[in-house]
ZADO-1210 file (C-alpha; in nm, 4 decimals, padded with zeros to 6 digits):
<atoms>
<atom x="04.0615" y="06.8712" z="20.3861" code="UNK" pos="1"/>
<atom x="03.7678" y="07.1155" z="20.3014" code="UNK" pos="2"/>
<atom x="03.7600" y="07.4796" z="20.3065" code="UNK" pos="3"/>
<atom x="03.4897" y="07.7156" z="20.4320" code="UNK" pos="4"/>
<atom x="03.4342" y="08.0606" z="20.6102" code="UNK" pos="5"/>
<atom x="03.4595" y="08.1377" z="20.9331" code="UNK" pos="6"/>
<atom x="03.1213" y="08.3188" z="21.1153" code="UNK" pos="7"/>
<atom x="03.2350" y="08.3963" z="21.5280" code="UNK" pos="8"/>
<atom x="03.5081" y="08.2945" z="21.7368" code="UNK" pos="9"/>
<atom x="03.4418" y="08.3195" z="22.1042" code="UNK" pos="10"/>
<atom x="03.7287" y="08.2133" z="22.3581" code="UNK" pos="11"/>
<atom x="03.9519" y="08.0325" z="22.1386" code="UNK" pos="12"/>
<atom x="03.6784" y="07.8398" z="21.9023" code="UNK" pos="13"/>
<atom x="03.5678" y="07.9059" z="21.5623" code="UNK" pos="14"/>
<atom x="03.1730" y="07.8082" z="21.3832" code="UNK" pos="15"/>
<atom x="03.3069" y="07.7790" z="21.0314" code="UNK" pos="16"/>
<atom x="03.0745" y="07.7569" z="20.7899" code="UNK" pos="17"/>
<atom x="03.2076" y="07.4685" z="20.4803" code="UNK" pos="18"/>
<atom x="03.1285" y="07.5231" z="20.1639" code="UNK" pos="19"/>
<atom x="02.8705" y="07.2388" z="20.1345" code="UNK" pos="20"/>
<atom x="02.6633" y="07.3924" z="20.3473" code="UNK" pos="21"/>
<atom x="02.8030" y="07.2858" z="20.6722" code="UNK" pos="22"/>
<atom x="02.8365" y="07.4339" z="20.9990" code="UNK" pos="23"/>
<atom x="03.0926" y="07.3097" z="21.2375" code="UNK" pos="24"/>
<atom x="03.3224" y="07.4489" z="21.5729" code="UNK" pos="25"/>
<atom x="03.6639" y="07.4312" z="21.4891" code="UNK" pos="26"/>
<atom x="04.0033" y="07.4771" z="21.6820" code="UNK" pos="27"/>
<atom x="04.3050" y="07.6609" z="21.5251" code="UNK" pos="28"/>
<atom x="04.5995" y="07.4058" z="21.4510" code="UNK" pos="29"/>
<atom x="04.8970" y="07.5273" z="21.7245" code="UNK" pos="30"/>
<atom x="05.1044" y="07.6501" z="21.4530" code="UNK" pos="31"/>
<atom x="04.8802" y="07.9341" z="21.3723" code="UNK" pos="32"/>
<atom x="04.8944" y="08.0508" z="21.7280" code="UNK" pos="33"/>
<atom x="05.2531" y="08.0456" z="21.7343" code="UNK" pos="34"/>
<atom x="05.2967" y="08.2579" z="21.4075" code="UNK" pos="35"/>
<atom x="05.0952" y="08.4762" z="21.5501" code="UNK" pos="36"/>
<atom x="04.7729" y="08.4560" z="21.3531" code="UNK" pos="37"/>
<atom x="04.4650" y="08.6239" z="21.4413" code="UNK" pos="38"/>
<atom x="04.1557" y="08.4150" z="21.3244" code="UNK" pos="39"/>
<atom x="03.8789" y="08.6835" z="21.1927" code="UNK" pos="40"/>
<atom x="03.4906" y="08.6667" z="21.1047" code="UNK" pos="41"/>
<atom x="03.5409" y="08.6556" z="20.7377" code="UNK" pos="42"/>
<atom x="03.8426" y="08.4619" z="20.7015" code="UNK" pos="43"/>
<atom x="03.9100" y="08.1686" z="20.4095" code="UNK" pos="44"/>
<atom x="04.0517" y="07.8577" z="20.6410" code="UNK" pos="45"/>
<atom x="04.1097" y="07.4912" z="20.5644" code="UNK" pos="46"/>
<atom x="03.9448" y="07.2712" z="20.7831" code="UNK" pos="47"/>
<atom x="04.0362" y="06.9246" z="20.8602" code="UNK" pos="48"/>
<atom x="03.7336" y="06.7322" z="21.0015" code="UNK" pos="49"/>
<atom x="03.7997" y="06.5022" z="21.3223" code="UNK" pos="50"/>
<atom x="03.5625" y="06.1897" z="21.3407" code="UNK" pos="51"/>
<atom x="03.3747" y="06.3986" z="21.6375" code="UNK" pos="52"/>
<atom x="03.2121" y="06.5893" z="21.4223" code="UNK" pos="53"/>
<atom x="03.4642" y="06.8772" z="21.4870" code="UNK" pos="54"/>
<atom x="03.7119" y="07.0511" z="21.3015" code="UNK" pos="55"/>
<atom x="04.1290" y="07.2143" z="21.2953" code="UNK" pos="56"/>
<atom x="04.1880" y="07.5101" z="21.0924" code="UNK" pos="57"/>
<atom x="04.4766" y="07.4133" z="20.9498" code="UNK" pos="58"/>
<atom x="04.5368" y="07.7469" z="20.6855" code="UNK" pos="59"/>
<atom x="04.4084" y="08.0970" z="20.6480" code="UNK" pos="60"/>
<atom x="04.3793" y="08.2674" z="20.2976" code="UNK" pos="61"/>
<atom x="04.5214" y="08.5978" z="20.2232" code="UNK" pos="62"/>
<atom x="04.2642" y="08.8432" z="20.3021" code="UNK" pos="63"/>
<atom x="04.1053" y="09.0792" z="20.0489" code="UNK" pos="64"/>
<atom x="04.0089" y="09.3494" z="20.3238" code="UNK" pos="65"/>
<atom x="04.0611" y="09.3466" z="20.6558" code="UNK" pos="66"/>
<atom x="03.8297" y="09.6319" z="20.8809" code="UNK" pos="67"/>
<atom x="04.0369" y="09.7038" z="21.1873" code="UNK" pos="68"/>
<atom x="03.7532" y="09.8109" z="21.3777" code="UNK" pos="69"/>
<atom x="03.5402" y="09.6325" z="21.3765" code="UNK" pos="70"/>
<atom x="03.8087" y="09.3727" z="21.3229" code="UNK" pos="71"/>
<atom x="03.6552" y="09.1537" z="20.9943" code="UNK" pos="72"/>
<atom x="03.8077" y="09.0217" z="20.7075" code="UNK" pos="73"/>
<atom x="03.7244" y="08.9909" z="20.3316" code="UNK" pos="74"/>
<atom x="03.3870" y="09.2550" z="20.3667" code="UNK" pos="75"/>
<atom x="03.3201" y="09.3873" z="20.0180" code="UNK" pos="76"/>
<atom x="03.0202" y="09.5939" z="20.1083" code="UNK" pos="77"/>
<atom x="02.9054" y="09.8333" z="20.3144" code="UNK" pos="78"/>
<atom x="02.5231" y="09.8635" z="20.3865" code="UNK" pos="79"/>
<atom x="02.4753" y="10.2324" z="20.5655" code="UNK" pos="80"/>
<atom x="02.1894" y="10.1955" z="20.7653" code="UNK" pos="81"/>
<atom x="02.0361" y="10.5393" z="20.8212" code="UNK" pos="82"/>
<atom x="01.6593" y="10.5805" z="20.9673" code="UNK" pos="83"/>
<atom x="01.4173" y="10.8159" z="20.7696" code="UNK" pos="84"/>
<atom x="01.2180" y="10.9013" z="21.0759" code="UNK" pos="85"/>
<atom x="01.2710" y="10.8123" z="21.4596" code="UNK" pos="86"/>
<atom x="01.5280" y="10.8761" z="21.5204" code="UNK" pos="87"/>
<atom x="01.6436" y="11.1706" z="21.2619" code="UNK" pos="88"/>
<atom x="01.8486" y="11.1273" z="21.0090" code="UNK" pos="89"/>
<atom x="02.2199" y="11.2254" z="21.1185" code="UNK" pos="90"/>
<atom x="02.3626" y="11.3084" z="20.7864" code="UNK" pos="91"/>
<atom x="02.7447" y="11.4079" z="20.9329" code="UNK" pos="92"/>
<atom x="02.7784" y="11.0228" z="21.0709" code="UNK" pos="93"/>
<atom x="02.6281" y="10.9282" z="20.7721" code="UNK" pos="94"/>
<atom x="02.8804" y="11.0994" z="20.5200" code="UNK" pos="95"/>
<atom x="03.1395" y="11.0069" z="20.7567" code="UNK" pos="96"/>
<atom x="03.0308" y="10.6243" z="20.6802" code="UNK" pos="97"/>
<atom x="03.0523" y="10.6649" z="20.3344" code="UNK" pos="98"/>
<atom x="03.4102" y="10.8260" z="20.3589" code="UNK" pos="99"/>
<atom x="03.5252" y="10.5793" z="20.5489" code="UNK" pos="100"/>
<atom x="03.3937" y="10.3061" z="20.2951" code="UNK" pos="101"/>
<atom x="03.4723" y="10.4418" z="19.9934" code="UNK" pos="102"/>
<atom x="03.8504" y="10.4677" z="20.1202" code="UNK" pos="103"/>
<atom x="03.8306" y="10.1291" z="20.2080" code="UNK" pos="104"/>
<atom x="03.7622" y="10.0242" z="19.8816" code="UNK" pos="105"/>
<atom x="03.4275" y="09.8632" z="19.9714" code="UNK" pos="106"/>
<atom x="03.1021" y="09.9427" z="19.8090" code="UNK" pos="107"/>
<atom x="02.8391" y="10.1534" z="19.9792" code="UNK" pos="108"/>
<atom x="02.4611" y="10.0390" z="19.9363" code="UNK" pos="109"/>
<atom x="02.2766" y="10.2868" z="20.1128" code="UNK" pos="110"/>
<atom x="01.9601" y="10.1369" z="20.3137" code="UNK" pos="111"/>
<atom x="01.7020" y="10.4024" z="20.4335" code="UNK" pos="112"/>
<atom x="01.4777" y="10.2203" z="20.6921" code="UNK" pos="113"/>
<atom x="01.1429" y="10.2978" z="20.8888" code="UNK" pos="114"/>
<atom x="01.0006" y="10.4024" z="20.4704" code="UNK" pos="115"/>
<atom x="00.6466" y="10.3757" z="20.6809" code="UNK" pos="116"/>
<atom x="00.7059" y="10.6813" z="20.8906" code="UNK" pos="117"/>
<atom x="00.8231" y="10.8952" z="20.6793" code="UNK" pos="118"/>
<atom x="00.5644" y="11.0583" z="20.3540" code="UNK" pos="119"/>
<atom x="00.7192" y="10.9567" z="19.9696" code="UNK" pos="120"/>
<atom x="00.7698" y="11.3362" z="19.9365" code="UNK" pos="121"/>
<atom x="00.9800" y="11.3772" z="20.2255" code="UNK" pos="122"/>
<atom x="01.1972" y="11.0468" z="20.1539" code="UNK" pos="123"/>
<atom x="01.2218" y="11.2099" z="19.7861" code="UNK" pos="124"/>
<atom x="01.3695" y="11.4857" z="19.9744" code="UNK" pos="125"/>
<atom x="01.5819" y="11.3245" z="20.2233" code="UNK" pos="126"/>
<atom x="01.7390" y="11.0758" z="19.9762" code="UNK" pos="127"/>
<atom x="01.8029" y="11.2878" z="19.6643" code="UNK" pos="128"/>
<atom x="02.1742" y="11.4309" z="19.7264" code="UNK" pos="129"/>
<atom x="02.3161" y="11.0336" z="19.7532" code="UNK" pos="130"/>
<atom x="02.1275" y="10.9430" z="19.4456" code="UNK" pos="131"/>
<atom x="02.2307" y="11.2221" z="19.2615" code="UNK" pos="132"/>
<atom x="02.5406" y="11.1487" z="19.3893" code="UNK" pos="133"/>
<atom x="02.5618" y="10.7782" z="19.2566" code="UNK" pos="134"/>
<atom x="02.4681" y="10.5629" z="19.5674" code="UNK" pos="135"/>
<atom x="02.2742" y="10.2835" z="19.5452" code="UNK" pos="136"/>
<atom x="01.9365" y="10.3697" z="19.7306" code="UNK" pos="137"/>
<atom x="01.6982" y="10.0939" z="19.9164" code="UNK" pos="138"/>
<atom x="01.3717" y="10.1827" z="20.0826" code="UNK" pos="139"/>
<atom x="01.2892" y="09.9708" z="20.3090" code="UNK" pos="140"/>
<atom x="01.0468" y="09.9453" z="20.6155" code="UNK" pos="141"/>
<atom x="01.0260" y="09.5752" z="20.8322" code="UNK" pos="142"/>
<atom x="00.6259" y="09.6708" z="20.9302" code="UNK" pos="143"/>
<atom x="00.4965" y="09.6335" z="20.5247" code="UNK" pos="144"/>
<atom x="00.8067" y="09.4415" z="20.3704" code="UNK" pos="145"/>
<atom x="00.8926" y="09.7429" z="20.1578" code="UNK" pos="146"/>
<atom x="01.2127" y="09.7108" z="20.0179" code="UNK" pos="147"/>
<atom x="01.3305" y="09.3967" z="20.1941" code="UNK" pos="148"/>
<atom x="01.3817" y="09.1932" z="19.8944" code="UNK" pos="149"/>
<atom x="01.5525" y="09.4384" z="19.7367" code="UNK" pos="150"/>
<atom x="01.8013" y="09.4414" z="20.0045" code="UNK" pos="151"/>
<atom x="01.7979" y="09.0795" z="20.0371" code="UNK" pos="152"/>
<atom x="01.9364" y="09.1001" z="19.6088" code="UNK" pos="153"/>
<atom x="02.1363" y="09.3645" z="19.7126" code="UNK" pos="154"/>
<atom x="02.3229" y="09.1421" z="19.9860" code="UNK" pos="155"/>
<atom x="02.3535" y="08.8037" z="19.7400" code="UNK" pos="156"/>
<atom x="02.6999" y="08.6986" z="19.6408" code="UNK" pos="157"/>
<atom x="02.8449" y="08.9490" z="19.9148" code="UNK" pos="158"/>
<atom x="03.0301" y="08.9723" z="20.2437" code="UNK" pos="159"/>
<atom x="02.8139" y="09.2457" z="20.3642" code="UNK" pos="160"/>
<atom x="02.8370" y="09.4870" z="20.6822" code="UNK" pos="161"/>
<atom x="02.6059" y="09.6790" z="20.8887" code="UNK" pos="162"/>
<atom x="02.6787" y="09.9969" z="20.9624" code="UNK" pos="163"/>
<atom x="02.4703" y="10.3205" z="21.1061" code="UNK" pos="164"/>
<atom x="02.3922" y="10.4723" z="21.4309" code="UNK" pos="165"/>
<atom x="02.1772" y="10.2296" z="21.7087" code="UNK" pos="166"/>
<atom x="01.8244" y="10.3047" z="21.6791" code="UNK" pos="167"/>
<atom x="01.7472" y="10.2583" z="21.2849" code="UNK" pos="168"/>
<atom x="01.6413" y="09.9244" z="21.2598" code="UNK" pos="169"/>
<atom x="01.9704" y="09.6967" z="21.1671" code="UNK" pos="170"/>
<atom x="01.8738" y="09.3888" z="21.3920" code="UNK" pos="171"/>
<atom x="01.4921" y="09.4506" z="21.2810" code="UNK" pos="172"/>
<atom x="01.6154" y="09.4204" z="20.9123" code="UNK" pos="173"/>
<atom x="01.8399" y="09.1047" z="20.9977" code="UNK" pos="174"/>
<atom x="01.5482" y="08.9582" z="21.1170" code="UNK" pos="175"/>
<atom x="01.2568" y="09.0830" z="20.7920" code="UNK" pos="176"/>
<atom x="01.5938" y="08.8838" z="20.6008" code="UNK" pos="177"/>
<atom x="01.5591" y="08.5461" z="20.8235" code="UNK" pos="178"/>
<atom x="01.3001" y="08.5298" z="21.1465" code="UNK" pos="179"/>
<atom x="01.5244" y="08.2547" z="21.2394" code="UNK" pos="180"/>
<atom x="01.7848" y="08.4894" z="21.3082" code="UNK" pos="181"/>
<atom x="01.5545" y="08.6327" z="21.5895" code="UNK" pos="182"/>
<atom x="01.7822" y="08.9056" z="21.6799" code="UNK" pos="183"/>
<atom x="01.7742" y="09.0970" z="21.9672" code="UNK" pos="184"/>
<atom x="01.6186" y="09.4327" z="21.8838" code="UNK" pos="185"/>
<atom x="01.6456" y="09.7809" z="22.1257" code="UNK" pos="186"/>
<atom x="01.4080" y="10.0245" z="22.1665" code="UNK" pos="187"/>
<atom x="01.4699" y="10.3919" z="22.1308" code="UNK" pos="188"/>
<atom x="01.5309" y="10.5574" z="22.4498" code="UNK" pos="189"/>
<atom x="01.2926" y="10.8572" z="22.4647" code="UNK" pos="190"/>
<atom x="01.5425" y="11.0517" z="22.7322" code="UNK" pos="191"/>
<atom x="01.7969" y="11.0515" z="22.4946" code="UNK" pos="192"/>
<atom x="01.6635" y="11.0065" z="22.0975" code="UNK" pos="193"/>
<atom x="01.8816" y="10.6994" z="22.0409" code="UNK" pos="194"/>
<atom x="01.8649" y="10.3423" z="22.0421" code="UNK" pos="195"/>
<atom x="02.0275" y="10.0879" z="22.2697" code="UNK" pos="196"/>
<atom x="02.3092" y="09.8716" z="22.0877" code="UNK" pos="197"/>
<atom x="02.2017" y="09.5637" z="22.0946" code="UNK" pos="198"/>
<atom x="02.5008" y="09.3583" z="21.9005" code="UNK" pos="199"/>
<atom x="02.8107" y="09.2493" z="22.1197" code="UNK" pos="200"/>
<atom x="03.0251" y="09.0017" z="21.9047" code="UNK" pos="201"/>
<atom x="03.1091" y="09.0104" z="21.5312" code="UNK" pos="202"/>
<atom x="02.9510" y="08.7284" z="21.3308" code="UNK" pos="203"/>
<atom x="02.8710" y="08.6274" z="20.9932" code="UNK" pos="204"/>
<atom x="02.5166" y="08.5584" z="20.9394" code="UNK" pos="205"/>
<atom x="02.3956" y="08.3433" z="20.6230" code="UNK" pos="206"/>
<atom x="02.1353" y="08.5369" z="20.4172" code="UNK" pos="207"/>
<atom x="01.8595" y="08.3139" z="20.2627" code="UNK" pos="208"/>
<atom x="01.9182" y="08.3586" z="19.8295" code="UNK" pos="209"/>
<atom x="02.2932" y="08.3509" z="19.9483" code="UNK" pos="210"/>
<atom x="02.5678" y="08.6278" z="20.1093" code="UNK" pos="211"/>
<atom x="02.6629" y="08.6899" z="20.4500" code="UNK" pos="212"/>
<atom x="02.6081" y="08.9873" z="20.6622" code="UNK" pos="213"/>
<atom x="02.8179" y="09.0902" z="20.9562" code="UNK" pos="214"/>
<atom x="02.6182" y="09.2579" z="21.2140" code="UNK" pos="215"/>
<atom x="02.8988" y="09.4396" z="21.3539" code="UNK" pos="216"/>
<atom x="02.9396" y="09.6307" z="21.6947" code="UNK" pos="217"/>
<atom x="03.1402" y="09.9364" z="21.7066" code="UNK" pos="218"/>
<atom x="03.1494" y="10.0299" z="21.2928" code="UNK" pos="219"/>
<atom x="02.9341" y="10.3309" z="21.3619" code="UNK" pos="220"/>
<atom x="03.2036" y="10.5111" z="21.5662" code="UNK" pos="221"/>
<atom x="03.4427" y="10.4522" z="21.2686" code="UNK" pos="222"/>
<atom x="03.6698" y="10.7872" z="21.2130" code="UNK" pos="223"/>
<atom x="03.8269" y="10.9577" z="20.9236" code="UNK" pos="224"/>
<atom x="04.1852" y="11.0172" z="21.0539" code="UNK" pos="225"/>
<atom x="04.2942" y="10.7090" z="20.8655" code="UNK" pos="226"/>
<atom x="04.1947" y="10.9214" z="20.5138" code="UNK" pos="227"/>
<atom x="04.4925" y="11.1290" z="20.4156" code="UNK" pos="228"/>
<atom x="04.3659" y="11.4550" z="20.3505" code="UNK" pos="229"/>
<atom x="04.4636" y="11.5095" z="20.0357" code="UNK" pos="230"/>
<atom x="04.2227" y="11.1628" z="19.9793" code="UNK" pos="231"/>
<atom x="03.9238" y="11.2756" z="20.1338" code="UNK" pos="232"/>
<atom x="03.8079" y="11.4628" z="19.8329" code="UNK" pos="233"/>
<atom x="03.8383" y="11.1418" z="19.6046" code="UNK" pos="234"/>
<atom x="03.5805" y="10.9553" z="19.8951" code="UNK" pos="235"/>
<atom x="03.3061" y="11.2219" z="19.8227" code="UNK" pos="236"/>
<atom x="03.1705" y="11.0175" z="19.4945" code="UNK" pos="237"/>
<atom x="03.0257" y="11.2993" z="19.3513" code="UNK" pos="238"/>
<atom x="03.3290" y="11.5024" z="19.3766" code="UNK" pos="239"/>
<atom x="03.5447" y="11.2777" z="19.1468" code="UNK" pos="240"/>
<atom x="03.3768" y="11.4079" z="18.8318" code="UNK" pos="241"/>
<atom x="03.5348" y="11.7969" z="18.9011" code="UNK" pos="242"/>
<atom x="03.8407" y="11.6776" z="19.0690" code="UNK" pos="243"/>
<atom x="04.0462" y="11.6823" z="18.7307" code="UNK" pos="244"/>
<atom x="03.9112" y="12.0456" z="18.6589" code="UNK" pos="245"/>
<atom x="04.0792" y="12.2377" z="18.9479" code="UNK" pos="246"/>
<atom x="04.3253" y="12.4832" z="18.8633" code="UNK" pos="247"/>
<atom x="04.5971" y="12.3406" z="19.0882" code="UNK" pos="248"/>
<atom x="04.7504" y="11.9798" z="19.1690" code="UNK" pos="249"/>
<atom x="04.6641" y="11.8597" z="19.5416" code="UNK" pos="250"/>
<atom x="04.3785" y="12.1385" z="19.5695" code="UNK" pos="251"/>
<atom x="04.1784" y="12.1099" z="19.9201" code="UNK" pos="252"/>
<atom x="03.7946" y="12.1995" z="19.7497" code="UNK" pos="253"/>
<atom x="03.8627" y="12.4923" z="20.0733" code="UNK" pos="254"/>
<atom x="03.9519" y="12.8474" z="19.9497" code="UNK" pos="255"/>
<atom x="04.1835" y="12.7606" z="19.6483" code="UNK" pos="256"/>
<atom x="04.1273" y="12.9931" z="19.3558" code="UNK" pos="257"/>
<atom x="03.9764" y="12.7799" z="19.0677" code="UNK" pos="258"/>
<atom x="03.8233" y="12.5034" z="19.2259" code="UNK" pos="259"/>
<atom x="03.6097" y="12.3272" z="19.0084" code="UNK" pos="260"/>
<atom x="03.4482" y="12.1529" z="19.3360" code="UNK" pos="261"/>
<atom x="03.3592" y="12.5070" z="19.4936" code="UNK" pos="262"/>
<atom x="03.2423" y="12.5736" z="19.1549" code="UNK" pos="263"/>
<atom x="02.9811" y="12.3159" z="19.1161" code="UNK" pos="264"/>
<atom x="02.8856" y="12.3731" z="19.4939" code="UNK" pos="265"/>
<atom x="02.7919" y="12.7108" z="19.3672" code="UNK" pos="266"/>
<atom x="02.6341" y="12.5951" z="19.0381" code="UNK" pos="267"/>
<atom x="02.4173" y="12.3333" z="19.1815" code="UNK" pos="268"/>
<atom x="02.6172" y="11.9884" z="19.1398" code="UNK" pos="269"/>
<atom x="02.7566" y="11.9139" z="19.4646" code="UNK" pos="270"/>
<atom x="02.4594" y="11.9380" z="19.7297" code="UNK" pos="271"/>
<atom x="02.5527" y="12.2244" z="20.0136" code="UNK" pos="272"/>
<atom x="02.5196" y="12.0205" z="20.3021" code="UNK" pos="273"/>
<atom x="02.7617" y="11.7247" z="20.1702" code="UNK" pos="274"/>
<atom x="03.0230" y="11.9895" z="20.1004" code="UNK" pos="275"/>
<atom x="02.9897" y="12.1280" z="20.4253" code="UNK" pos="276"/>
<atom x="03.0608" y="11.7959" z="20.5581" code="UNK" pos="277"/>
<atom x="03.3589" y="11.7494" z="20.3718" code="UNK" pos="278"/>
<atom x="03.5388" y="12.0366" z="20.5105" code="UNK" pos="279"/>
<atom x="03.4321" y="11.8979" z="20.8946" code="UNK" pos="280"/>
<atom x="03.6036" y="11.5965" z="20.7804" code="UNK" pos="281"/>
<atom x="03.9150" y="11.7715" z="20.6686" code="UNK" pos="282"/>
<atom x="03.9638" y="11.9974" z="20.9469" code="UNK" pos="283"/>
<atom x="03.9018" y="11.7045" z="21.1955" code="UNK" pos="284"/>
<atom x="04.2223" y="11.5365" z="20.9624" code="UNK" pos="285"/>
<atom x="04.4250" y="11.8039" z="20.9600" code="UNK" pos="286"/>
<atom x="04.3668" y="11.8792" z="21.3501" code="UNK" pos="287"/>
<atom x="04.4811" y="11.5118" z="21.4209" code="UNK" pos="288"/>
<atom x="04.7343" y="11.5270" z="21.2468" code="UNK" pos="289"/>
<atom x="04.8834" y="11.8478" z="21.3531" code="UNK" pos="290"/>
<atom x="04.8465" y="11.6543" z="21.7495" code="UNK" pos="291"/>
<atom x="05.0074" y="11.3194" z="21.5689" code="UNK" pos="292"/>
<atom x="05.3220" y="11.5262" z="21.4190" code="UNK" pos="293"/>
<atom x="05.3441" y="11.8009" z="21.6652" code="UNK" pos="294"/>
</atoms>
């Protein structure tokens, strides 16, 4: 019996990877379809090797995080993937990402790509509310190499997922990580401003130096309805720092009198635009949930 992880299951067959290095297909043991268990990208199993080279999964581990959609197991980071320059930045999906991430309890490296496009003043400009606000910050651009092995650190010793809108560059930086990968890559479409997806099936891909990334279809429509709204203020990083300061218990950061968060919107501390976004993301709660309990 050896244990391993498992990359992609397509129609009833797993590629585990072993931890020696290994790569092999695998079949679930019959059990685990009768208990009812789902086989993820991600998941811990015990393999027992067959003399055909094949393996059984005969166990899963319990699972430290489990993304419903996309449906992955065990992901302890999140790199955002936001473009600098063609396409736009779109800074309300983007803070939506980070929401989403932080109440997951996974940790959000923040990867700017297409650094060649874009002037060192205006990527100053562009990046300075997340790193004010505490998020890790990568420049990167796959046409001079800028940044890549930074991200390629940033990824060792970590389950790692994509995330971001088509169009900036996440199968272009899978492949600056590993040519081998030779992922398929989508132009932007000029009609419309965005990019093509071009990623159909969850999968774990080995990083060389160590990690796995899962290039992940889908994570870029994530919502914030699963957030309780008296949460989302405590998945706005730089908000956590006033959060004990407000004058009353369960405050919204909306039109409470003495809210420290207001306050430091006013003063300077909390950038305008990420506080904005914050109270989209709490009316779009609150309106689901007034159609969920109504």
């Amino acid at each position: 019996m050896t244990e391993g992880i498992v990359l992609r299951g397509v129609g009833g067959f797993y590629r585990v990877l072993l931890d020696d290095g290994r790569t092999v297909e695998c079949r679930p043991r019959g059990r685990l379809r009768k208990d009812g268990i789902t086989l993820l990208a991600g998941d811990r199993v015990a393999v027992e090797l067959l003399p055909d080279g094949t393996g059984t999964i005969e166990a899963v581990a319990p699972r430290r995080t489990e993304l419903r959609r996309p449906a992955v197991a065990n992901v302890d980071q999140v790199v955002v993937v936001m473009a600098l320059a063609a396409p736009p930045p779109n800074f309300l999906l983007l803070d939506r990402l980070l929401a989403v991430a932080e109440f997951e309890g996974l940790e959000p490296v923040l990867c700017w790509t297409k650094a060649d496009l874009c002037s060192q003043e205006a990527a100053e400009e562009i990046t300075r509310p997340y790193r004010d606000a505490g998020y890790p910050i990568i420049l990167t651009s796959v046409v001079t190499g800028q940044g890549i092995a930074d991200l390629r650190e940033a990824l060792r010793n970590h389950i790692s997922t994509f995330a971001g809108p088509s169009g900036t560059g996440k199968s272009s930086l899978l492949n600056a990580l590993d040519p081998s990968l030779n992922r398929q890559t989508g132009e932007i479409s000029r009609k419309l401003g965005r990019g093509r997806h071009t990623t159909r099936v969850v999968e774990l891909l080995p990083v060389p130096g160590g990690g796995l990334v899962a290039d992940t279809p889908g994570f870029s429509q994530l919502d914030v309805t699963s957030i309780p709204k008296a949460e989302l203020g405590r998945c706005m990083r730089e908000f956590l720092r006033f959060l004990d300061e407000c004058r009353f218990p369960g405050c919204l950061h909306r039109a409470e009198p003495g809210c420290a968060v207001r306050a430091a919107v006013e003063a300077g501390g909390i950038h305008p635009r990420r506080y904005h976004h914050y109270l989209e993301l709490l009316q779009e709660i609150e309106e689901w949930e007034a159609r969920r309990y109504s």
